[in-house]
N, C-alpha and C positions, 0 to 999 in steps of 0.2 A: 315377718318378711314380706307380705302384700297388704300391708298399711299403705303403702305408696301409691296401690292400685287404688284404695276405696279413697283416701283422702282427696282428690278434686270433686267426689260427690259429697263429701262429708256433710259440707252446709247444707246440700238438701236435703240427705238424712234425719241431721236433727231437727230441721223444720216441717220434717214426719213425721217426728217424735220416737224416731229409732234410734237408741241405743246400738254405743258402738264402744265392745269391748275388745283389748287390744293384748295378747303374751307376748312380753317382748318387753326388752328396756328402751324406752322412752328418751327423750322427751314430748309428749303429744299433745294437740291441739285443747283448749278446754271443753268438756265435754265427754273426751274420750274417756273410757274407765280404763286405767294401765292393772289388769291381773296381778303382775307380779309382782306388785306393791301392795297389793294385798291380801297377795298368799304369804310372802316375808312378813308384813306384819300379823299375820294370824295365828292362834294361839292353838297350842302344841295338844291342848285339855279337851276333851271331846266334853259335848255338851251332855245336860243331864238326855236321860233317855227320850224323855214324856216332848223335851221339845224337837226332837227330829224321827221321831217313828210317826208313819202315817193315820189316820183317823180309821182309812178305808182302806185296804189294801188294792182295791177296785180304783181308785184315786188315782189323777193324773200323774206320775212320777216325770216322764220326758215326754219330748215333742221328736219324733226325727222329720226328714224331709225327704218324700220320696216323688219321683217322675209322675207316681196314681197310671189312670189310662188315658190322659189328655196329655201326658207329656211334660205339663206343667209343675212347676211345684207346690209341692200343699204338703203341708202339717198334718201327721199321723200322729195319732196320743197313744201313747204306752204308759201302762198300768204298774204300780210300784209290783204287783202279783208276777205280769210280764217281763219283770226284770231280774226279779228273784229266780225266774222260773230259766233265763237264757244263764243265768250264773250259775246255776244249777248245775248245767253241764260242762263246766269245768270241773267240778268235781265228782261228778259222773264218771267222768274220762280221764281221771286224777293229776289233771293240768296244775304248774305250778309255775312260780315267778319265773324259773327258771328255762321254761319251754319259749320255740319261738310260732307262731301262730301264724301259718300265712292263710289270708282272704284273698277268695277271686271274687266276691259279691261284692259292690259298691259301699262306702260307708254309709252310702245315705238309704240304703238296705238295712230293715231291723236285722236280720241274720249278721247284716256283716257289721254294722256300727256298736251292737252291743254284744 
């Protein structure tokens, strides 16, 4: 739904070399990566183990984006350890599909984005 907003910058984007993925059906600019042609095409078979479990658990898993204390934003790294450990507590608290979750922390908040 705000593809329309980034698209007048687009061209300079890619002449950053930033990647620009997009959910949503298309049709988009070349360049763009359309998602949902790539989760339709994706295959239903999980892969073997060895190739998507971590080396480290200590190892980057995500990036969120958070305000920091300058206001700005910057990239926090979260640990594959850190992620397992926020999932943790749904099961802790015996959360299931079926609950609904409301957040008053910002997404861009580790608490409230994972």
């Amino acid at each position: 739904d705000l593809f329309a907003v980034v698209e007048p910058i687009l061209p300079s984007l890619q002449e950053d070399g930033i990647a620009v993925w997009v959910l949503g059906s298309g049709p988009y600019p070349p360049g763009v990566v359309a998602l949902q042609e790539l989760l339709d095409a994706a295959s239903q078979e999980l892969e073997p183990e060895d190739a998507w479990q971590p080396e480290d658990m200590n190892d980057t898993c995500l990036y969120i984006f958070t305000s920091g204390t300058t206001g700005l934003p910057k990239a926090a790294r979260v640990s594959h350890l850190k992620s397992i450990m926020c999932l943790s507590f749904y099961e802790l608290v015996g959360a299931s599909s079926r609950d609904v979750i409301y957040l008053a922390l910002p997404l861009y908040h580790m608490a409230g984005s994972l």
